[in-house]
C-alpha positions in Angstrom: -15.8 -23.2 58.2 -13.7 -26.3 58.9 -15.5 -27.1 62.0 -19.1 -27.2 60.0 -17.6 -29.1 57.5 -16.1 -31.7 59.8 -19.2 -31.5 62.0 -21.5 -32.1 58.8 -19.5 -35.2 57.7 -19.4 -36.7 60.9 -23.2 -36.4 61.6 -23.8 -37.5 58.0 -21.8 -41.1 58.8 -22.9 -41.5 62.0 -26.7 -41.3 60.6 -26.2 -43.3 57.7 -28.6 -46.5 57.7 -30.1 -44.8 61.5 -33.7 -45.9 63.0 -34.5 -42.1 61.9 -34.1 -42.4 58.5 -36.8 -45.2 58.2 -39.2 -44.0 60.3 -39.2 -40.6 58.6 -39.6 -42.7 55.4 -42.0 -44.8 56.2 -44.3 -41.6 58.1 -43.7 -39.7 54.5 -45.0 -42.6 52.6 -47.8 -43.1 55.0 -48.9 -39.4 55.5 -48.5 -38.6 51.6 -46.9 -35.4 53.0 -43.3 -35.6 52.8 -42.6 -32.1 53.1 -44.6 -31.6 56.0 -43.1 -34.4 57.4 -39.5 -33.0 56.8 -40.5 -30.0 58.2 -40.8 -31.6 61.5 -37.9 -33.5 61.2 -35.7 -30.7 60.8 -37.5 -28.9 63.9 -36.9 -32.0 66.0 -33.0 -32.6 65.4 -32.3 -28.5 65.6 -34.3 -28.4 69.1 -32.0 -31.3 69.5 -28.8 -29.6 68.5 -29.9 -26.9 70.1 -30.0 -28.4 73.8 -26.8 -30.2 73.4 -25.0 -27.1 72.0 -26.3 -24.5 75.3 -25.7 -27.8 77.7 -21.9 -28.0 75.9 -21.3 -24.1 76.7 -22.3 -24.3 80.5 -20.5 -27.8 80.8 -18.0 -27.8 78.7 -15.7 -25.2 81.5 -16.5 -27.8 84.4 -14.7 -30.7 82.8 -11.0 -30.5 82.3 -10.1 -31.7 78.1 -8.6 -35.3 79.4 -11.5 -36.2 81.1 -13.8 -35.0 78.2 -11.6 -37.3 76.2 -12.3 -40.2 78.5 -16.0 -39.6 78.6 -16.3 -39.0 74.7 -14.2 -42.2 74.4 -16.8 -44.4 77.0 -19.9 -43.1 75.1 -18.4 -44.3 71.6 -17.3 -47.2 72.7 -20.7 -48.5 74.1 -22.6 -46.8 71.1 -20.8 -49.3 69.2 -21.4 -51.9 71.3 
């Protein structure tokens, strides 16, 4: 339970104020049909999860925990940038 928690709350700030958030706004207000158009937002990021969760398990055993480190600490550091 800790991990969804933790998981939840960090995809919750990193999303905060994202490109995604307007654009699904701004196709709700357009379309008129904001459930419909939640409905295919919540397909897209689970698809999305999805991938990157199956691509994690068969990865994840090639790549030793420091250099998962390393690379987790590259791609923050120029998704900041």
């Amino acid at each position: 339970m800790d991990v969804l928690v933790i998981s939840f709350v960090a995809a919750l700030l990193a999303a905060w104020s994202d490109k995604t958030q307007l654009v699904t706004a701004m196709l709700a207000e357009r379309t008129q049909r904001p459930l419909l158009v939640l409905a295919g937002l919540f397909l897209a990021l689970a698809a999305s999860n999805i991938v990157a969760a199956i691509a994690g398990i068969y990865v994840g055993h090639l790549i030793n925990p420091r250099a998962a480190t390393l690379l987790t600490a590259l791609a923050l550091l120029f998704a900041g940038a």
